[in-house]
Backbone as ProteinMPNN parsed JSONL, in Angstrom:
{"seq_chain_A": "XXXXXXXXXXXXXXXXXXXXXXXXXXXXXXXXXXXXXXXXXXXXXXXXXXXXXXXXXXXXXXXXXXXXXXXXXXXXXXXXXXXXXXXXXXXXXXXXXXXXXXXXXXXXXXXXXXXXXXXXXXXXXXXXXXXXXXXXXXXXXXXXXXXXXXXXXXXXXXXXXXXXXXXXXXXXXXXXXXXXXXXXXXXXXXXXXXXXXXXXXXXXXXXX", "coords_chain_A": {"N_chain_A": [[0.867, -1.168, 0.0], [0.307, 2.054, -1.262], [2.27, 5.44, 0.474], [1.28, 8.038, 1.688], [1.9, 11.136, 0.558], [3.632, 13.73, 2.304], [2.847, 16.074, 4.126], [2.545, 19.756, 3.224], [5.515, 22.049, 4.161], [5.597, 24.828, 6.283], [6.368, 28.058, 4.458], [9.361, 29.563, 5.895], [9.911, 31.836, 5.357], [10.248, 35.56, 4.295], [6.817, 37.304, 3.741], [6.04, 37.821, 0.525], [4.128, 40.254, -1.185], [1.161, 40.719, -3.695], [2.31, 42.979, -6.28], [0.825, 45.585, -7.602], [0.663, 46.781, -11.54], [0.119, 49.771, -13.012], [-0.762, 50.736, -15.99], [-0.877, 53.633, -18.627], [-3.594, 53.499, -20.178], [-5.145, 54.518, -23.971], [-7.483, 55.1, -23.754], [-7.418, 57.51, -21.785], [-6.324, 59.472, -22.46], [-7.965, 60.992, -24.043], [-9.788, 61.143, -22.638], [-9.332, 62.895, -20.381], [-8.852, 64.973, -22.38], [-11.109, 65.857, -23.036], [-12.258, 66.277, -20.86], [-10.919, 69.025, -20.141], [-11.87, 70.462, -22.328], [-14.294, 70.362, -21.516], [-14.16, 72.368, -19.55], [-13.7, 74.532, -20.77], [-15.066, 77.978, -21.471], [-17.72, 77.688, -23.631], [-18.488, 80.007, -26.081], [-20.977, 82.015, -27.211], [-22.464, 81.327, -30.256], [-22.126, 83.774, -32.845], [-25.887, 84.773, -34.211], [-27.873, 84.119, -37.252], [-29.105, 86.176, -37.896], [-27.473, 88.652, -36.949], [-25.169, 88.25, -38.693], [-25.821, 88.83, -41.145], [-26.184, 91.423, -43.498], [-28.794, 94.028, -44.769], [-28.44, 95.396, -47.673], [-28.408, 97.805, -49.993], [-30.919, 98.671, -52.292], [-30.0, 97.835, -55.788], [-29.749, 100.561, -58.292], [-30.457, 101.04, -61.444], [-28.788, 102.953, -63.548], [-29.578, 106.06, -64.861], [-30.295, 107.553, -67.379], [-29.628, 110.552, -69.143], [-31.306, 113.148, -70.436], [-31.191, 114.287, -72.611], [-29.082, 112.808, -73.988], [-31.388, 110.534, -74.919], [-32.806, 111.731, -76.539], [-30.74, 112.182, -78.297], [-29.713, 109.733, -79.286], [-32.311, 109.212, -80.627], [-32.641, 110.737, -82.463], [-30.212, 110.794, -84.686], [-30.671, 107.515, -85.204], [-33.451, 108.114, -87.02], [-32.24, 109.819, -88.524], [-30.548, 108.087, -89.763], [-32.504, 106.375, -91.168], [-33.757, 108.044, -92.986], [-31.399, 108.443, -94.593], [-31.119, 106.019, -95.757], [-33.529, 105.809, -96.757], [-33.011, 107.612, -99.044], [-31.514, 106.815, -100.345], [-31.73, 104.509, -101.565], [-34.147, 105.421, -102.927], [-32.416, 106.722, -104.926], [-31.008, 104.727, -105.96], [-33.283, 103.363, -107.867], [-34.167, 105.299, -109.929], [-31.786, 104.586, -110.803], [-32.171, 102.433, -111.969], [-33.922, 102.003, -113.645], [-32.934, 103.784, -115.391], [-30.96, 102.456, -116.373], [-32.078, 100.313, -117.43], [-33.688, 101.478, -119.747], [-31.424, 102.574, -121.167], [-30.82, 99.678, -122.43], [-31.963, 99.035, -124.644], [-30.689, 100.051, -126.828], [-27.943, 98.96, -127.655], [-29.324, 96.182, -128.583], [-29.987, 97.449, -131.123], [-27.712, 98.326, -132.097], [-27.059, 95.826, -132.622], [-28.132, 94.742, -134.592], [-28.098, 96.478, -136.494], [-25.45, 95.118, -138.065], [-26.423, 93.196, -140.311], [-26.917, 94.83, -141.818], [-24.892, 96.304, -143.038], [-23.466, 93.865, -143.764], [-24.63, 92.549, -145.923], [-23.505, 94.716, -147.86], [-21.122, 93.325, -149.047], [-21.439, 91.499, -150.618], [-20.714, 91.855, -153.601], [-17.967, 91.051, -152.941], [-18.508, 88.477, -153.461], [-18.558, 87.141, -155.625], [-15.805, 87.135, -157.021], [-15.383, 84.814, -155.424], [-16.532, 82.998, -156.48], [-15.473, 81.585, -158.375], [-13.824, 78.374, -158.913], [-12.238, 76.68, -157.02], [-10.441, 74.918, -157.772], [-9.774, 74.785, -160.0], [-9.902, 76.095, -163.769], [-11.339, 74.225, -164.937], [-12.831, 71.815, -163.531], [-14.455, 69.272, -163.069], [-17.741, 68.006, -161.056], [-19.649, 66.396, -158.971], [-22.476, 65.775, -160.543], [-22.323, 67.115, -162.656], [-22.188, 66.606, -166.546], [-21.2, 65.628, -169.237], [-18.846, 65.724, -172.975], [-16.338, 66.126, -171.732], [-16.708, 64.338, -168.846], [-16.767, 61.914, -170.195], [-14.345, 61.415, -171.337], [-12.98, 61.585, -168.662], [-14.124, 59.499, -167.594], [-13.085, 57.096, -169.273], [-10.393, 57.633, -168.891], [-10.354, 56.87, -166.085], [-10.389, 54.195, -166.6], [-8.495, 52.957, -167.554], [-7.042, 53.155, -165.478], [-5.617, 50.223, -163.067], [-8.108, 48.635, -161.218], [-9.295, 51.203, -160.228], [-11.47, 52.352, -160.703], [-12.838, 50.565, -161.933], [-15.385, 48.076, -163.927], [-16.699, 50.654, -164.478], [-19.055, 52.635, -165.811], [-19.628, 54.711, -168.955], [-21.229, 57.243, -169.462], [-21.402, 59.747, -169.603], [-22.256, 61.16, -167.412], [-21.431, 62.544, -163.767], [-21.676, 60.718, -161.627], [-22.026, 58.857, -158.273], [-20.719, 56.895, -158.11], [-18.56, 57.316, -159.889], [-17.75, 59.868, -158.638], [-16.716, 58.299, -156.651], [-14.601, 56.87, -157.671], [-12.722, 58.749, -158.564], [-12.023, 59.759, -155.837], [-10.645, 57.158, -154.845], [-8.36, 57.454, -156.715], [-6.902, 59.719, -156.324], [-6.053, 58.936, -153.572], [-4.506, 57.152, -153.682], [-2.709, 58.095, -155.582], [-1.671, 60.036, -153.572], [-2.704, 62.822, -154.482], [-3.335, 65.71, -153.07], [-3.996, 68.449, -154.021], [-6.91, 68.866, -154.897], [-10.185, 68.717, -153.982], [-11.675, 66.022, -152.379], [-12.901, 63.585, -154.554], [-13.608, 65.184, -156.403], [-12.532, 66.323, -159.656], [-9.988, 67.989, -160.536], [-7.41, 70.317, -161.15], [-4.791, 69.606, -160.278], [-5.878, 66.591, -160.213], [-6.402, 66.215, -162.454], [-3.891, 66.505, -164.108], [-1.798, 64.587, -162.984], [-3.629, 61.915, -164.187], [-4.08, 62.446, -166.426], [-0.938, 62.158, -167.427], [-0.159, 59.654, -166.937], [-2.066, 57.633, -168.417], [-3.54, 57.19, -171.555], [-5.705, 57.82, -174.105], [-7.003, 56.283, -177.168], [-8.277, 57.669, -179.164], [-6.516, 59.676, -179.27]], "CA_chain_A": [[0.0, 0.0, 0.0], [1.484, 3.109, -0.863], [2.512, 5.869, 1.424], [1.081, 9.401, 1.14], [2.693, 12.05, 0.572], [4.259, 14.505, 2.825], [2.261, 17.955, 4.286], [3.983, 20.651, 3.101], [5.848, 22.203, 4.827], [5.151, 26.013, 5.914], [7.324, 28.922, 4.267], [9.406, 30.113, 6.983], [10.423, 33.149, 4.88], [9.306, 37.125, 4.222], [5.652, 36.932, 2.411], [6.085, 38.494, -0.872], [2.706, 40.591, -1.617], [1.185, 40.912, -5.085], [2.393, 44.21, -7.08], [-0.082, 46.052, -8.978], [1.229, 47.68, -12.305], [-0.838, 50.7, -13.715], [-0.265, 51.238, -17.414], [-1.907, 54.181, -19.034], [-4.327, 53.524, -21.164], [-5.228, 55.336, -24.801], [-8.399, 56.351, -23.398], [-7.205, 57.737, -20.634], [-5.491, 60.485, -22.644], [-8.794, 61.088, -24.599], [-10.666, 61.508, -21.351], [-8.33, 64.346, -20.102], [-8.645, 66.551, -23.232], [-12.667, 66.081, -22.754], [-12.52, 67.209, -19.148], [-10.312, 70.292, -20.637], [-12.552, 70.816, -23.43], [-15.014, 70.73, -21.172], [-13.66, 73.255, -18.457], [-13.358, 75.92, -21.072], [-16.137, 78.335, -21.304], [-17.987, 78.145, -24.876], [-18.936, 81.492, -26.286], [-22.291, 81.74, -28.04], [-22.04, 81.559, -31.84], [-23.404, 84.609, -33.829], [-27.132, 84.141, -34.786], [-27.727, 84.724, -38.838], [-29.565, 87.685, -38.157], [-26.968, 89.578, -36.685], [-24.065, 88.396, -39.852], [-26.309, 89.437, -42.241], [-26.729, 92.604, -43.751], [-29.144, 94.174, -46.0], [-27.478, 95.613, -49.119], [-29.24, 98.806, -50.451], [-30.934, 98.08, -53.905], [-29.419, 98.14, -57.061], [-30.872, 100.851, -59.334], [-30.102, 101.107, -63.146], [-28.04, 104.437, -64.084], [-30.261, 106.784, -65.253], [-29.905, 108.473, -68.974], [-30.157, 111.951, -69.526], [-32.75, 113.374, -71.29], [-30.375, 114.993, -73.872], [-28.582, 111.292, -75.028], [-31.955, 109.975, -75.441], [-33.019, 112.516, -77.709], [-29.346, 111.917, -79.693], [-30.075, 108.623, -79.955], [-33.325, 108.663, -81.607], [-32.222, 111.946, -83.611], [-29.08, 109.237, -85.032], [-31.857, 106.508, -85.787], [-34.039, 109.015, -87.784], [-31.302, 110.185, -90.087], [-30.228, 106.919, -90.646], [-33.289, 106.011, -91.645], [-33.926, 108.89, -93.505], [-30.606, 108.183, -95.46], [-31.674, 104.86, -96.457], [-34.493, 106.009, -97.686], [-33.122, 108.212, -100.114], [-30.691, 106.125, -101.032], [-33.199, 103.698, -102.146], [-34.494, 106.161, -104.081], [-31.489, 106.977, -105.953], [-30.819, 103.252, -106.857], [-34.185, 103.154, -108.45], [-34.255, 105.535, -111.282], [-30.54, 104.66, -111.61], [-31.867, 101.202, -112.571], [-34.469, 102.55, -114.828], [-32.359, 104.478, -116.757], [-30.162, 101.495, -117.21], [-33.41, 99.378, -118.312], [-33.644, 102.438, -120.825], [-30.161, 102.499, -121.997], [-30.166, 98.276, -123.01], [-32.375, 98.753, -125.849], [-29.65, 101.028, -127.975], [-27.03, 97.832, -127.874], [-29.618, 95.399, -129.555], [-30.236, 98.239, -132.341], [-26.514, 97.999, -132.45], [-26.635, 94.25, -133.278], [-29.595, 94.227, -135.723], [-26.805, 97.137, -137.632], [-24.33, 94.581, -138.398], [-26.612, 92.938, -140.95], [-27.309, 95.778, -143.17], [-23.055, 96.47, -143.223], [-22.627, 92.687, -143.945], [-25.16, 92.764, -147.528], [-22.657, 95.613, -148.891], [-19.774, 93.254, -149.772], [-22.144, 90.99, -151.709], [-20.25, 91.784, -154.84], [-17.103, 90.182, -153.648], [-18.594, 86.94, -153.619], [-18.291, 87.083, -157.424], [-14.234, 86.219, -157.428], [-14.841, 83.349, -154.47], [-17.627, 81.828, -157.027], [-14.394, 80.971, -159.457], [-13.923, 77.064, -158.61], [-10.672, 77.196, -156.586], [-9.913, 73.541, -158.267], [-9.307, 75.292, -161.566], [-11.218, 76.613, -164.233], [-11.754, 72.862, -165.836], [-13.179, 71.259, -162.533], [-15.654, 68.68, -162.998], [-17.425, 67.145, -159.689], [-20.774, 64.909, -159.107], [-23.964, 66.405, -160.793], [-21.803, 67.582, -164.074], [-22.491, 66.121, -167.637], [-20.982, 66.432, -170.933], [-18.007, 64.959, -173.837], [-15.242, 65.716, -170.97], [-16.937, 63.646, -167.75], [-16.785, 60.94, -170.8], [-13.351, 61.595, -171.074], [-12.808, 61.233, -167.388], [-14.589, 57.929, -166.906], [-12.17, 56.178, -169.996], [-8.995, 57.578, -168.489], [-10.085, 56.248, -164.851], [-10.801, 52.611, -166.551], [-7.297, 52.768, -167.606], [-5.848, 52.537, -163.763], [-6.097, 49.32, -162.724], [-8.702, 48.622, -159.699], [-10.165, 52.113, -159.622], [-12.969, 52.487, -161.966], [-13.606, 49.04, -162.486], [-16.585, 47.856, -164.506], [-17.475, 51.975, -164.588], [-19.692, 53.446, -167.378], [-19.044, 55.821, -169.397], [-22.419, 57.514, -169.752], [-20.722, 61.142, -169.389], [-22.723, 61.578, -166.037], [-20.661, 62.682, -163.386], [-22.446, 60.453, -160.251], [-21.459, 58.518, -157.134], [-19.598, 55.736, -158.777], [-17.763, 58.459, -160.595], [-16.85, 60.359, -157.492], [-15.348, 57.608, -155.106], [-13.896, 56.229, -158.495], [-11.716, 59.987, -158.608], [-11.337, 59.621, -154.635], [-9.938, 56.27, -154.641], [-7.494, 58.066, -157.809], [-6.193, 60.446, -155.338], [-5.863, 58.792, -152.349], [-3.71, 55.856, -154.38], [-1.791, 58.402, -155.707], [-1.322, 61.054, -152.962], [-3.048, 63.891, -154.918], [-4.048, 66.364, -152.091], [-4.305, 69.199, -154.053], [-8.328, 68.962, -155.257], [-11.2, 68.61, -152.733], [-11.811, 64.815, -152.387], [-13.677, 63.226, -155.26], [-13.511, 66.008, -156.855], [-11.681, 66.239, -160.299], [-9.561, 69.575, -160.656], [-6.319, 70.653, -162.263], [-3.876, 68.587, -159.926], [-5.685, 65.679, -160.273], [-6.264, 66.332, -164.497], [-2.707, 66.434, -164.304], [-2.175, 63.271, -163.044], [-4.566, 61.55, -164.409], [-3.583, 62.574, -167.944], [0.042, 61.525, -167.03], [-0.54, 58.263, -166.546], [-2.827, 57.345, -168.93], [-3.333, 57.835, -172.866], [-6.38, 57.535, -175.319], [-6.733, 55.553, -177.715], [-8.289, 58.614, -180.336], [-5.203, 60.912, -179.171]], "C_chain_A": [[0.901, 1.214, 0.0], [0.818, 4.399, -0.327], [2.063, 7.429, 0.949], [1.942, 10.113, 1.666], [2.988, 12.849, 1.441], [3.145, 15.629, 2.674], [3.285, 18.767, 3.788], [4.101, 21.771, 4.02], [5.674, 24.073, 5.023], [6.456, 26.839, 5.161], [7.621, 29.789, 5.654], [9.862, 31.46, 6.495], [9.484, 34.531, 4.779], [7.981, 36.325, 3.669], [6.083, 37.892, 1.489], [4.549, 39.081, -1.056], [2.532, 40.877, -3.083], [1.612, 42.394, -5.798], [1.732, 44.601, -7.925], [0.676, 47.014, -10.152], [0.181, 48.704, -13.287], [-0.061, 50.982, -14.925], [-1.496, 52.208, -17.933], [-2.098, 53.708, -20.26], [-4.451, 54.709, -22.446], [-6.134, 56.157, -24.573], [-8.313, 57.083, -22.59], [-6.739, 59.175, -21.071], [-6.67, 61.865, -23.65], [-9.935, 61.971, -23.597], [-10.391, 62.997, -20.542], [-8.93, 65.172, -21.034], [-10.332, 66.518, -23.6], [-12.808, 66.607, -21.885], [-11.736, 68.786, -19.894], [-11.199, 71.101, -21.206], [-14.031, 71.702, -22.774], [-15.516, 72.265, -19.841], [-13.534, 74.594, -19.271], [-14.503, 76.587, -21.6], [-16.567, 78.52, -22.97], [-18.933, 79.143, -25.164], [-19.799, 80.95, -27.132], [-22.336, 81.687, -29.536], [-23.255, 82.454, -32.369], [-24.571, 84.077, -34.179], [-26.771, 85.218, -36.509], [-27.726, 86.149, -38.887], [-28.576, 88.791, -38.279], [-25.349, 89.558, -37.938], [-24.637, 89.01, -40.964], [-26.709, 90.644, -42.283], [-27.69, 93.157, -44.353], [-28.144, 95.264, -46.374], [-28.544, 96.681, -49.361], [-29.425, 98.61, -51.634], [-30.282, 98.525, -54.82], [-29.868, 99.521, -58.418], [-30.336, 101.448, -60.225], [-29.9, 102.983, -62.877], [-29.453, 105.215, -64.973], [-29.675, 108.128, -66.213], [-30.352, 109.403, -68.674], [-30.808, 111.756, -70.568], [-32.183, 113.689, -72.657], [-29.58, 113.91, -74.662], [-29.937, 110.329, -75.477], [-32.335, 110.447, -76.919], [-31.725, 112.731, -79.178], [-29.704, 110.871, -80.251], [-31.561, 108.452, -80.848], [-33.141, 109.723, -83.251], [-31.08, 111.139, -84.659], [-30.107, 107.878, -85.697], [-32.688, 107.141, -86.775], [-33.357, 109.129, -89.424], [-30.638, 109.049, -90.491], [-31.131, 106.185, -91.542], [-33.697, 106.957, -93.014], [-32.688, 109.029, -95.019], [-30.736, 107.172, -95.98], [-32.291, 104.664, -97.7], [-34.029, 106.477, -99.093], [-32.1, 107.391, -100.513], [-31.103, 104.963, -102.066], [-33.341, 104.215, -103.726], [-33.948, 106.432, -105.506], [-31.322, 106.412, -106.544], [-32.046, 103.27, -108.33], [-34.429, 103.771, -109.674], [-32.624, 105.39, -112.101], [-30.951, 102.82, -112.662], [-32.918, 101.162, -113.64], [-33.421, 102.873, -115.956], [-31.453, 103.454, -117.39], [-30.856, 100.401, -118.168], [-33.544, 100.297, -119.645], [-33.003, 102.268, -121.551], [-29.895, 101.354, -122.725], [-30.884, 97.985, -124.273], [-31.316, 99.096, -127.256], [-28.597, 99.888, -128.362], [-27.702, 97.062, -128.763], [-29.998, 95.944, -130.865], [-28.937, 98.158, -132.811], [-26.314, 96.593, -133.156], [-27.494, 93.934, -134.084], [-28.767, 95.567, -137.116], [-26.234, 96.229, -138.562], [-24.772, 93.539, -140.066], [-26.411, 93.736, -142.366], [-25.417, 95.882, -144.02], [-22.484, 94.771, -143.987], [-23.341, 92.356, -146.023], [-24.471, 93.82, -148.122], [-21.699, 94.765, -149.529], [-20.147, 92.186, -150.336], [-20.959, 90.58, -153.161], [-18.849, 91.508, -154.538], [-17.111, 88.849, -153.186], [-18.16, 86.565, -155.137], [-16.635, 86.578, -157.475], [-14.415, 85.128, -156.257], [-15.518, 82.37, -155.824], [-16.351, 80.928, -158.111], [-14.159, 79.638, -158.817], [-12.233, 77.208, -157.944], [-10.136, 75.833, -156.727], [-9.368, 73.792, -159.756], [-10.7, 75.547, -162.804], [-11.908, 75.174, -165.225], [-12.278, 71.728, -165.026], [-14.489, 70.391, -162.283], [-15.713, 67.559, -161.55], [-18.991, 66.568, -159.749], [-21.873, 66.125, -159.435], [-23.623, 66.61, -162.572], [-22.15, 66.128, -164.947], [-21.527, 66.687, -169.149], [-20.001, 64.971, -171.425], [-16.945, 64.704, -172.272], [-15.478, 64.724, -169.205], [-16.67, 61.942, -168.488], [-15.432, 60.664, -170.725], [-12.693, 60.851, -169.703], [-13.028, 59.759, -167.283], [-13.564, 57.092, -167.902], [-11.298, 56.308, -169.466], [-9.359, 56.569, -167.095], [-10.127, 54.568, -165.384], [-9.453, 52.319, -167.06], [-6.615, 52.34, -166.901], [-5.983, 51.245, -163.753], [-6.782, 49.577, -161.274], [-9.076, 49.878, -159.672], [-11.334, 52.867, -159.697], [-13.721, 51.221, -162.614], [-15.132, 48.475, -162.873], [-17.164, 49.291, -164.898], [-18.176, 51.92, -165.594], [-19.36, 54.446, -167.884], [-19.97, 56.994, -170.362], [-22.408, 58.935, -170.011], [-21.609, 61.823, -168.548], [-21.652, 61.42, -164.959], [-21.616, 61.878, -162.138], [-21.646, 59.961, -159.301], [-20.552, 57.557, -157.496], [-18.484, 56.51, -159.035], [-16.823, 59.085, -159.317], [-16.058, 59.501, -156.372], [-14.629, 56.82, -156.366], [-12.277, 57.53, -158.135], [-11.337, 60.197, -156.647], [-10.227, 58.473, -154.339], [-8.783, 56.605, -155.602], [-6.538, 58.594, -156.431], [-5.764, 60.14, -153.923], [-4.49, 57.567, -152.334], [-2.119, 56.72, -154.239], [-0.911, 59.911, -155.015], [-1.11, 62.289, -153.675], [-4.179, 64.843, -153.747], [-4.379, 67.706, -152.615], [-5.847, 70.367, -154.71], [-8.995, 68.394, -153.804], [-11.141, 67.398, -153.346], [-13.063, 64.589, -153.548], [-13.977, 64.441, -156.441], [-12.474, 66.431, -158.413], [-11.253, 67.501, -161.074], [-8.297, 69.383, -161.497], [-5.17, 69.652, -162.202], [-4.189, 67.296, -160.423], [-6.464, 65.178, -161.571], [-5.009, 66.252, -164.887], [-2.347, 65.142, -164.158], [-2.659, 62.4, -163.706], [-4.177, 60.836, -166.073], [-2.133, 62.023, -168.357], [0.36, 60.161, -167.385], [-1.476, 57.754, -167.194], [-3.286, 57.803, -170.219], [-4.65, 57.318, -173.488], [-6.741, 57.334, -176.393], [-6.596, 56.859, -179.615], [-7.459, 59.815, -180.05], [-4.17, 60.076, -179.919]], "O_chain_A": [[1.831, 1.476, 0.762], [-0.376, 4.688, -0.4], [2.509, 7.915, -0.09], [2.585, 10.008, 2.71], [1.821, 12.888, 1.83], [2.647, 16.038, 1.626], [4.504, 18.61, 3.853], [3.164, 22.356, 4.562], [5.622, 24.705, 3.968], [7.557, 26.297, 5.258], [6.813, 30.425, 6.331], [10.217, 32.241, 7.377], [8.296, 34.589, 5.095], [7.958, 35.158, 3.278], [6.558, 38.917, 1.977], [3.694, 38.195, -1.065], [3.504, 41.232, -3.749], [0.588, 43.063, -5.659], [1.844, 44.147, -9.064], [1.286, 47.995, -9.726], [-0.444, 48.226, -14.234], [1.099, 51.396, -14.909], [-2.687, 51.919, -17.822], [-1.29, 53.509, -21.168], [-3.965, 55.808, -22.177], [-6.134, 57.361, -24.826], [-9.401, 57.637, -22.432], [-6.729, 60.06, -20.215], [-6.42, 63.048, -23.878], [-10.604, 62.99, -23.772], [-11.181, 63.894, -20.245], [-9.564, 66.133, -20.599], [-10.711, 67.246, -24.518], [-13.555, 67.585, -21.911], [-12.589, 69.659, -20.059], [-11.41, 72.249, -20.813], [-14.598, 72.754, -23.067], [-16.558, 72.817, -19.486], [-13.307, 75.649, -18.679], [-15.162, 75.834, -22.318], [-15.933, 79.338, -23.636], [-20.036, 79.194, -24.621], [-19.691, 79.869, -27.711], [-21.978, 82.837, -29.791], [-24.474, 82.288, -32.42], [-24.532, 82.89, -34.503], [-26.086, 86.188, -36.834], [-27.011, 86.991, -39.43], [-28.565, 89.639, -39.171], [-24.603, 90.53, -38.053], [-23.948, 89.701, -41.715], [-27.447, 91.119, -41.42], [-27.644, 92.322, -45.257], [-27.315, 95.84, -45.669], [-29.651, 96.42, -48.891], [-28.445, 98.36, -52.335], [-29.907, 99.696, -54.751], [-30.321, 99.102, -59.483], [-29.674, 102.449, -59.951], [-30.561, 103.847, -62.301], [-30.178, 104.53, -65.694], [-29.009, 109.135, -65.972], [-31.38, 109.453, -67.998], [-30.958, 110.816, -71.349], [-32.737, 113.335, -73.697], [-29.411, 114.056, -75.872], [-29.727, 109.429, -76.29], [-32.243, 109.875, -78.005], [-31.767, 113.153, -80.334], [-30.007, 110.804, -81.443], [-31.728, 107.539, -81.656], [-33.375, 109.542, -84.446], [-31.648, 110.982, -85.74], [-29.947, 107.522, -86.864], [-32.6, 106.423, -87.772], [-33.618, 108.833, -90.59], [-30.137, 109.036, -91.615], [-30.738, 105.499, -92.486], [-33.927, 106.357, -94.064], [-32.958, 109.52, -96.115], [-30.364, 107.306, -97.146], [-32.124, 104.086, -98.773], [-34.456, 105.968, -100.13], [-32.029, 107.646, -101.715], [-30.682, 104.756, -103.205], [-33.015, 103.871, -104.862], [-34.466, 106.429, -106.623], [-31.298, 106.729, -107.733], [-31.712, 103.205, -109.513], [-34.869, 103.066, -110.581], [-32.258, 105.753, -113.219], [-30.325, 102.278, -113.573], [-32.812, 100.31, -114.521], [-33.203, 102.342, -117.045], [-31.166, 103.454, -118.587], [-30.452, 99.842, -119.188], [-33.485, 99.655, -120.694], [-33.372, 101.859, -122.652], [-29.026, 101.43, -123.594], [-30.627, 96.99, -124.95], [-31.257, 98.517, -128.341], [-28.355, 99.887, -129.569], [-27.127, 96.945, -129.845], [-30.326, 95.155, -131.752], [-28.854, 97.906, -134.013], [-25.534, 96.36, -134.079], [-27.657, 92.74, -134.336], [-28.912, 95.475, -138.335], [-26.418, 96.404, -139.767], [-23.886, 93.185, -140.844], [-25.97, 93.427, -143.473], [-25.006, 95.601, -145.146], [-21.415, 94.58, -144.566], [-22.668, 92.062, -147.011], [-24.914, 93.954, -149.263], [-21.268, 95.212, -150.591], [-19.166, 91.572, -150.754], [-20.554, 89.489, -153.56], [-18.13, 91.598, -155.534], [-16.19, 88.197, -152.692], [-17.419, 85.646, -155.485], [-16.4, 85.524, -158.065], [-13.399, 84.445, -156.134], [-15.091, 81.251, -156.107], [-16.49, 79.759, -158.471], [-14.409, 79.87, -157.634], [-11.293, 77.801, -158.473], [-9.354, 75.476, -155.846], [-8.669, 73.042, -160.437], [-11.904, 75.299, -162.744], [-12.822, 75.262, -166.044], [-12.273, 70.631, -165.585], [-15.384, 70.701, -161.497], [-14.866, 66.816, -161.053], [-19.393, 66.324, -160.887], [-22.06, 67.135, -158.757], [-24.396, 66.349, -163.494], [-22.325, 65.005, -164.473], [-21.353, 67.747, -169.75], [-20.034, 63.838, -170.945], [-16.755, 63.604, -171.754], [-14.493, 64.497, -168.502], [-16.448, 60.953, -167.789], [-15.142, 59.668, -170.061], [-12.056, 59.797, -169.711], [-12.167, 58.957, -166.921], [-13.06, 56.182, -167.244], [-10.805, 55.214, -169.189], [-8.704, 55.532, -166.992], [-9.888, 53.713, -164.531], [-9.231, 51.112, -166.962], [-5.753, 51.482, -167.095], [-6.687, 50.929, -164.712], [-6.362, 50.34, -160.404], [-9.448, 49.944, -158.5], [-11.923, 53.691, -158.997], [-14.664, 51.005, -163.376], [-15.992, 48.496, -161.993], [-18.133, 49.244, -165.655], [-17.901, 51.038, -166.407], [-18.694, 55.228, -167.205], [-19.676, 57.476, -171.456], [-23.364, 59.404, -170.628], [-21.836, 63.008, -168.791], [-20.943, 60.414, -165.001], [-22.426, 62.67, -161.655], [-20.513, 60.441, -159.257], [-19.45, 57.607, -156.949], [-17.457, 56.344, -158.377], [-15.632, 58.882, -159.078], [-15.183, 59.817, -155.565], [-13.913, 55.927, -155.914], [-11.186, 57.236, -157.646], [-10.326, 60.821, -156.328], [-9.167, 58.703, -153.757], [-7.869, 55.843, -155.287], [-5.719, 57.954, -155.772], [-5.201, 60.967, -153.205], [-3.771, 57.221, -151.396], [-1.098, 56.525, -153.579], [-0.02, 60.594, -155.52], [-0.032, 62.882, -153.729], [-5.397, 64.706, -153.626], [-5.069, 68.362, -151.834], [-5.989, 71.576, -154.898], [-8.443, 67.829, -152.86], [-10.737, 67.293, -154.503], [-14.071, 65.293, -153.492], [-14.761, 64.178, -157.353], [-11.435, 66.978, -158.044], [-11.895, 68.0, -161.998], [-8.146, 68.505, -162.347], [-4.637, 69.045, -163.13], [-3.305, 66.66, -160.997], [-7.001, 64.08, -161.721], [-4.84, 65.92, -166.06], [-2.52, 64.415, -165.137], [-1.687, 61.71, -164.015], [-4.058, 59.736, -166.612], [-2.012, 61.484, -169.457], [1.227, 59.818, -168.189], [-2.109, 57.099, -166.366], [-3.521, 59.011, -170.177], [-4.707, 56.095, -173.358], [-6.932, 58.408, -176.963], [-5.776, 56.973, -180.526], [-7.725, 60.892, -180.583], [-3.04, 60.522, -180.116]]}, "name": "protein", "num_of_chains": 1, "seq": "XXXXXXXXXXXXXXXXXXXXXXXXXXXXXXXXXXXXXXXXXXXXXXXXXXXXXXXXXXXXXXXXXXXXXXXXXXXXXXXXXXXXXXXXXXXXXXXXXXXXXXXXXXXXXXXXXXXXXXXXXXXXXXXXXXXXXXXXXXXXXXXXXXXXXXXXXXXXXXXXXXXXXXXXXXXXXXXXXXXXXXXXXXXXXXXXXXXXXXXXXXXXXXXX"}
């Protein structure tokens, strides 16, 4: 059986007592400057009434009697200059409506001046291919002429007639002539001095 333990035994020494340690706290420092805050006497704060002022009203400058009367005297004569200005335009644009008939009498002139030189149409009427110039409408011995020499070329009168009517066959027969043989100096189809020259050149009949 086992043996219990031992009483213990008393401390024969000092007692030691507990030590309290005060640490200040954060509020503690908070609390203070409330008691302060509160210890100091607060003064009343202005009411509105007494910050506010009234202001004495505003009131618009007041014109003399003598700039009103400029100003409408200034409006008047401007108006008054307008007017006549107006005015002025108006028979200036008459008289110019007036004045635009005299130009188209000017251009209805130019006819009468242009029937005076009539008479020198008379040297243009000369055939400016020469005075032996047969061309499509003509008839006679020498269009007969013409059509035998062209059946001479080869290829440019081919099958022709030789009816001594000058017609359309006839004329692209004497174009296709000249165009072969770089004869520019007759109107196309046309058979004149250059391309009688030619023509005759190059080609002989049988009763010559």
């Amino acid at each position: 059986m086992p043996t219990p333990p031992d009483p213990e035994r008393p401390h024969t020494g000092p007692v030691l007592e507990p030590v309290r340690v005060l640490r200040p706290r954060r509020l503690d420092g908070l609390a203070e400057l409330m008691r302060e805050m509160e210890s100091v006497p607060v003064r009343a704060a202005p009411t509105e009434e007494a910050e506010t002022q009234e202001l004495p009203p505003v009131r618009p400058p007041r014109t003399a009697p003598g700039i009103r009367r400029a100003a409408v005297a200034v409006a008047v004569a401007a108006a008054a200059l307008l007017g006549f200005g107006g005015a002025l335009l108006l028979p200036g644009r008459q008289d110019s409506a007036a004045a635009s008939p005299p130009p188209s009498a000017a251009t209805t002139a130019p006819p009468t001046t242009a029937s005076a030189p009539t008479p020198s149409l008379a040297p243009s009427a000369a055939d400016p291919d020469g005075p032996g110039t047969l061309r499509q409408g003509d008839t006679g011995p020498e269009v007969t002429e013409l059509q035998e020499r062209l059946l001479r070329i080869p290829d440019v009168y081919r099958d022709g007639s030789t009816s001594g009517t000058y017609d359309t066959g006839l004329t692209a027969a004497v174009a296709r002539f000249q165009l072969w043989y770089g004869i520019t100096g007759d109107e196309t189809g046309v058979y004149g001095d250059d391309t009688r020259r030619a023509l005759e050149s190059r080609t002989v009949l049988d009763d010559s």
